[in-house]
N, C-alpha and C positions, 0 to 999 in steps of 0.2 A: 273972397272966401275960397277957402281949398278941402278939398276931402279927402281924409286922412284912412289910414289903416294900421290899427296898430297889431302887430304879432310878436309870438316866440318865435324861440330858437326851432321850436320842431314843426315851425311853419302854422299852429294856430292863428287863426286871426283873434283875436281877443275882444277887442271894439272898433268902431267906424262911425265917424261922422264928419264932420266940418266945422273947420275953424280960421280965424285970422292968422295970414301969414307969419306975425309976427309969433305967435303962438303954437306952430309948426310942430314945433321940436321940441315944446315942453311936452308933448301929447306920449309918449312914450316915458312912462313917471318912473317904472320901477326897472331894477337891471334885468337883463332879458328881455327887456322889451324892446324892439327895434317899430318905427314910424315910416312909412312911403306914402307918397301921394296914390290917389286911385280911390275906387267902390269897387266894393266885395260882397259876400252874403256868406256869414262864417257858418252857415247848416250845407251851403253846396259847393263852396272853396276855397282854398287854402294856399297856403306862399311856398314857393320852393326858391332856392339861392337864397337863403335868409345870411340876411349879413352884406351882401357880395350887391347885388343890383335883383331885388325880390321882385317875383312875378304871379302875377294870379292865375290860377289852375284851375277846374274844375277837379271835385275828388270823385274820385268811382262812387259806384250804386254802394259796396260793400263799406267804405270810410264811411259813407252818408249812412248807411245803415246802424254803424257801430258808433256812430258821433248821436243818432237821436234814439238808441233803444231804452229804452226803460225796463227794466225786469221787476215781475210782478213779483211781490213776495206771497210765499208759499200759504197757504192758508190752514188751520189746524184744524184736522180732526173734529166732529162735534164734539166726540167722546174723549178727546183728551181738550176739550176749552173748558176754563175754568167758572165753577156755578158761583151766582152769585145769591147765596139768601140769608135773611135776616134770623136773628137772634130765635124767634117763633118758631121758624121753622128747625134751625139747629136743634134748639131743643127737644124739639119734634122727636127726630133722627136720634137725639142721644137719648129719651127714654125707650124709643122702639129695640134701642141695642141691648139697654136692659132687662128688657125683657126676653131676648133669646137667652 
């Protein structure tokens, strides 16, 4: 068995595991994707010479920061979140306006 890594062109590692020799080189399915022997861990690094003879790097704190951030989405206003009530209550609301 051999373990694989596969990446792009801009040196992601994509996926990693192990396979039969013979199966090597199918392991890179789609174009841009280039296949080396070795283990890697695509959250802390990544391939440079891609193409040419690829080698595994560790990425700085700032890649690794920018590779797991998630950004919260912004949350609304109470006073602009939209109310939810029923028919009862609507009605409510539209005889109270008749009567101003």
């Amino acid at each position: 068995m051999i373990n694989f890594i596969v990446y792009n062109q801009a040196g992601k590692i994509l996926r990693t595991g192990f396979c039969s020799s013979n199966a090597f080189y199918f392991q890179a399915e789609e174009d841009g994707e280039f296949v080396m022997e070795g283990k890697a861990d695509d959250v802390t690094q990544k391939i440079i010479n891609v193409g040419i003879k690829g080698k595994v790097v560790d990425k700085t704190p700032q890649e690794i920061a920018e590779a797991t951030y998630i950004p919260v989405p912004e949350q609304t206003p109470f006073e602009k979140q939209p109310a939810h009530i029923n028919n009862e209550q609507w009605q409510y609301v539209l005889d109270k306006l008749k009567k101003l």
